[in-house]
N, C-alpha and C positions, 0 to 999 in steps of 0.2 A: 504494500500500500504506500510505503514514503515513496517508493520508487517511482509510484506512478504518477502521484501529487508532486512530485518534485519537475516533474514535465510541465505542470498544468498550474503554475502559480497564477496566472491573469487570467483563468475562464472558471477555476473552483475553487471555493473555500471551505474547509472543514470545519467541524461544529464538535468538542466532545464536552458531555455532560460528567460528572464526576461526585463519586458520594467519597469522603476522605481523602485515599490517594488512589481508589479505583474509578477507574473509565467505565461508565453502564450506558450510556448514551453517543450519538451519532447522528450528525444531520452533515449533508452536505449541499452548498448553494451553488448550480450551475448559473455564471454568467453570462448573458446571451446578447452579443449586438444586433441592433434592430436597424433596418432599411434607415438612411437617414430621410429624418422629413424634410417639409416646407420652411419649417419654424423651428428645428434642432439638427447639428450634423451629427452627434452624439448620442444614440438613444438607447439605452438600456434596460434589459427585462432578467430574470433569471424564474431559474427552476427549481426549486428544492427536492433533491433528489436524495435517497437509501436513510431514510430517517429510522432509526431503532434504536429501543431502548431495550434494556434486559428485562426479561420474564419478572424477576423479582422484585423491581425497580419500577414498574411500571402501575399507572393508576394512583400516586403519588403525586403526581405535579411536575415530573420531569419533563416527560415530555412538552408539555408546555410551556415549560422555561424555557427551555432550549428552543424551542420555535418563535417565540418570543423576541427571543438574542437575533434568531437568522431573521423576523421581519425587521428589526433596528437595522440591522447594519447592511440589509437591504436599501432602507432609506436612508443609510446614511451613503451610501454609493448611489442616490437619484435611481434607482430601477422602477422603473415606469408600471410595472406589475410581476406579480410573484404565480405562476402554474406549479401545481404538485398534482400526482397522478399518485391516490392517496388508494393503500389496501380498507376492504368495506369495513374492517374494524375501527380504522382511520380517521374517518367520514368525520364524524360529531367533530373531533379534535380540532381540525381543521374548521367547520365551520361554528365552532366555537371563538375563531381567529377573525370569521369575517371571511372568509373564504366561501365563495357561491359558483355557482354552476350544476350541469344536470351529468350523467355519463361517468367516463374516467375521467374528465380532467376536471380540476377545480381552479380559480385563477381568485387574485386580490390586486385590484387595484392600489396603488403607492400613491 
């Protein structure tokens, strides 16, 4: 895994949640450049992608911190909107967050 993030510094960021000095959590934010417009040459969207949290660790609040962190520092890099292609367990979590849509994919406006 460093191996491969070490390729991908400007298009992913990683996310770990930690209880102590264990790692039980995992998000990572795909950044995606967007066509430029009219009115921006610069436009940015990303995707939250492989979010997991540990079996035992979970239904706690993790999770939602940690996703919490990755919409801030989405808005703090101006990303114009955040898609997650969320498992049906998932679902609530996310539109818990403000996240809408119908299918697999959910999106949040920034």
């Amino acid at each position: 895994m460093l191996q491969w993030i070490s390729t991908r510094p400007d298009s992913h960021l990683p996310f770990l949640a930690f209880s102590s000095n264990d790692a039980v959590g995992m998000a990572w934010l795909a950044l995606l450049q967007r066509v430029p417009g009219p009115n921006a040459r610069c436009r940015l969207a990303g995707d939250v992608q492989s979010v997991f949290v540990r079996p035992e660790h979970r239904s706690g609040g993790t999770g939602m911190q940690m996703l919490e962190f990755v919409i801030d520092q989405a808005r703090v890099r101006h990303l114009e909107f955040l898609t997650v292609r969320p498992s049906r367990r998932s679902v609530s979590l996310y539109q818990r967050l403000g996240f809408t849509g119908k299918g697999s994919i959910l999106w949040l406006p920034l």
